[in-house]
C-alpha positions in Angstrom: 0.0 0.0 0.0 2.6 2.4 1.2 4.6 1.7 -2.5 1.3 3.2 -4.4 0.9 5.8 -2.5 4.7 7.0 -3.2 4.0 6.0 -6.5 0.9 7.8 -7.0 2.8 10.9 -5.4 5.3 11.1 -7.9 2.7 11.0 -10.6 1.0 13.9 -8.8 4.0 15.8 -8.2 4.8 15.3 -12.3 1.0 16.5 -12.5 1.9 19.5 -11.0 4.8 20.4 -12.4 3.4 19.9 -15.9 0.6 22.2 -15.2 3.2 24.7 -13.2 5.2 25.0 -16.4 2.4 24.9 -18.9 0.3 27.7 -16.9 2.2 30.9 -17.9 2.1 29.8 -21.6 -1.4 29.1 -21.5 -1.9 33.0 -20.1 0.4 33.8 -22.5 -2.0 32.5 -25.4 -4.6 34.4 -24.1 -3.2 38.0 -23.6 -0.7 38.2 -26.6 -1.0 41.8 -26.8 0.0 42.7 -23.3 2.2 45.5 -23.1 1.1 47.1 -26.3 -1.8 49.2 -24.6 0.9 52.0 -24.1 1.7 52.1 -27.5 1.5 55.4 -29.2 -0.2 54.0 -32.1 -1.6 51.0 -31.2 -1.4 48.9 -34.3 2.5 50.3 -34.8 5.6 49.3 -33.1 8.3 51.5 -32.6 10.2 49.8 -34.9 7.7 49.9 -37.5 7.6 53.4 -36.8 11.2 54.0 -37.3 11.3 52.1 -40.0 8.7 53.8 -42.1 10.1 57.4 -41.2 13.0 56.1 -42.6 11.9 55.0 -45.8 13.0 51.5 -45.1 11.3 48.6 -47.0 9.8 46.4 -44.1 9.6 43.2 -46.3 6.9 45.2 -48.7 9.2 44.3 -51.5 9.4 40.3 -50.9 7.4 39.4 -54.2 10.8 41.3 -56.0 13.7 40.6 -54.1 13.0 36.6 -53.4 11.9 36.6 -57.0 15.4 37.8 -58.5 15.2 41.5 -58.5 17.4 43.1 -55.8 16.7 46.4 -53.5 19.2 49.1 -54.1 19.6 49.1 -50.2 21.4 45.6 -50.8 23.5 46.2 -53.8 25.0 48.8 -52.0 25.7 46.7 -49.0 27.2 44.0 -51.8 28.4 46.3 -53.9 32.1 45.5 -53.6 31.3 41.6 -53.5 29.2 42.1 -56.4 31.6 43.8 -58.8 29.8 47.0 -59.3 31.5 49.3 -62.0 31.8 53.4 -60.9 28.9 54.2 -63.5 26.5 51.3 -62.1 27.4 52.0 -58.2 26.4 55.9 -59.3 23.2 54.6 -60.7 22.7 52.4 -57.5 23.0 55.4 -55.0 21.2 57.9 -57.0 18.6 55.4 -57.2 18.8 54.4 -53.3 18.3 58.3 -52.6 15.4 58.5 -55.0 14.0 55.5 -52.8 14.3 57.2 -49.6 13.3 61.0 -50.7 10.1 59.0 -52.3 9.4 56.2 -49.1 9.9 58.6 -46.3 6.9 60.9 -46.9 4.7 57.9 -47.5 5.6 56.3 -44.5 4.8 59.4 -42.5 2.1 59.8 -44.0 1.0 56.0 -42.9 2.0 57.0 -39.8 -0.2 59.9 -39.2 -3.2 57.5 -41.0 -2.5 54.8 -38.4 -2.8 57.8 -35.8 -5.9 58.9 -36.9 -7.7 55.7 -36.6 -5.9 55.0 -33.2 -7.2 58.4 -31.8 -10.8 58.0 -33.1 -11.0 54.8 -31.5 -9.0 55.8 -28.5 -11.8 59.1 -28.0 -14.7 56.9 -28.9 -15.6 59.0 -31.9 -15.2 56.1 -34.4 -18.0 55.5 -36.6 -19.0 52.9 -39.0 -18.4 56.3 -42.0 -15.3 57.2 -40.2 -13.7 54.0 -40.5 -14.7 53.5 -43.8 -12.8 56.3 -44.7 -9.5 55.8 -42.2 -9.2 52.0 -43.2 -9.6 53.0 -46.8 -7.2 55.6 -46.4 -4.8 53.6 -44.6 -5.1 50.8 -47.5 -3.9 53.4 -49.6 -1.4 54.7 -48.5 0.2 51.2 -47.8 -0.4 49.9 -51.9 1.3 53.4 -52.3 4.5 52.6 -50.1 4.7 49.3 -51.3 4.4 49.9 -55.3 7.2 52.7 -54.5 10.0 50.0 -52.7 8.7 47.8 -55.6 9.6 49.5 -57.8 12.8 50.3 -57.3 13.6 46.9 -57.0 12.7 46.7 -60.7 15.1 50.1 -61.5 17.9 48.2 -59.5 18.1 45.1 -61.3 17.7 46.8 -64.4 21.3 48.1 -63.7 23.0 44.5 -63.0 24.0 42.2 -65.7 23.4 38.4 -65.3 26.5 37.3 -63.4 26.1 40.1 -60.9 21.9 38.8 -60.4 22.8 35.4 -60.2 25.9 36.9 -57.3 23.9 38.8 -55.9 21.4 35.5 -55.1 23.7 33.5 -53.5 25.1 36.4 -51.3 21.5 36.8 -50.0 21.0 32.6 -49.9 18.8 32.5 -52.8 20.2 30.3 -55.2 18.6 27.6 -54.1 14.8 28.2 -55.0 15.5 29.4 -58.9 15.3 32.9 -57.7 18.0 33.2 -60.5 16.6 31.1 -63.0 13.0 32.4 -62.9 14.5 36.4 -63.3 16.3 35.3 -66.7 12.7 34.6 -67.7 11.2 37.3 -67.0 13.7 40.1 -68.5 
């Protein structure tokens, strides 16, 4: 008797600590915003934020760059590795500041869209018109952001010849989904 009881203490003491352990992932699971309450915008990080009043691409560009066409951003940063002549590096800087001058008043202008919904619902003025209107807005503005880092990524690989792409994919860890092989295609 006494050899099930130990026994059927350790089981309960493994009980326990499977349920100690698994308890602050459970409340996890159900409060997975907690801590972003005191967020100035609400549906924006601050890193989201920095990045978008910096004109940085925030993945919007994926479809290009894992498809073979490269961000000027990253040529630059590969620039040596990849070979760049002086009249193709030019093109690649002139183009990355074009980028930024473009990006950077979109992003704040997502910004202050993001803000505008976060207040209305924050003051309780929201209505069913209003966010209509801020959503639509917002939707915008984010095609807009994203067609302009898209398109650049079009410009830069315009300025690379094949051997540079094809470098330039296996620098980033491409080359082994066809990245390479499916921008021959499309040029």
């Amino acid at each position: 008797m006494v050899d099930v009881l130990q026994q059927g203490w350790k089981v309960m003491k493994i009980v326990i600590l499977i349920i100690a352990l698994l308890a602050p992932a459970a409340a996890w699971a159900q409060t997975p915003y907690a801590g972003m309450k005191s967020r100035h915008i609400k549906a924006l990080s601050e890193q989201q934020i920095g990045d978008l009043q910096a004109g940085r691409g925030m993945g919007l560009a994926l479809a290009a760059e894992l498809n073979g066409y490269p961000g000027p951003s990253h040529v630059l940063e590969l620039a040596d590795r990849l070979g760049l002549n002086p009249e193709q590096r030019s093109k690649v800087e002139e183009m990355f500041s074009e980028m930024k001058a473009e990006t950077t008043p979109i992003g704040g202008r997502l910004i202050e869209k993001e803000a505008d919904l976060d207040r209305q619902f924050a003051s309780r003025t929201i209505t069913l018109e209003s966010l209509e209107s801020a959503t639509a807005a917002i939707a915008r503005t984010q095609g807009e952001l994203r067609q302009a880092h898209l398109k650049y990524h079009l410009r830069a690989a315009a300025v690379l010849d094949q051997a540079q792409l094809a470098r330039y994919a296996e620098l980033r860890g491409y080359t082994s989904d066809g990245a390479t092989q499916r921008h021959r295609h499309h040029q």
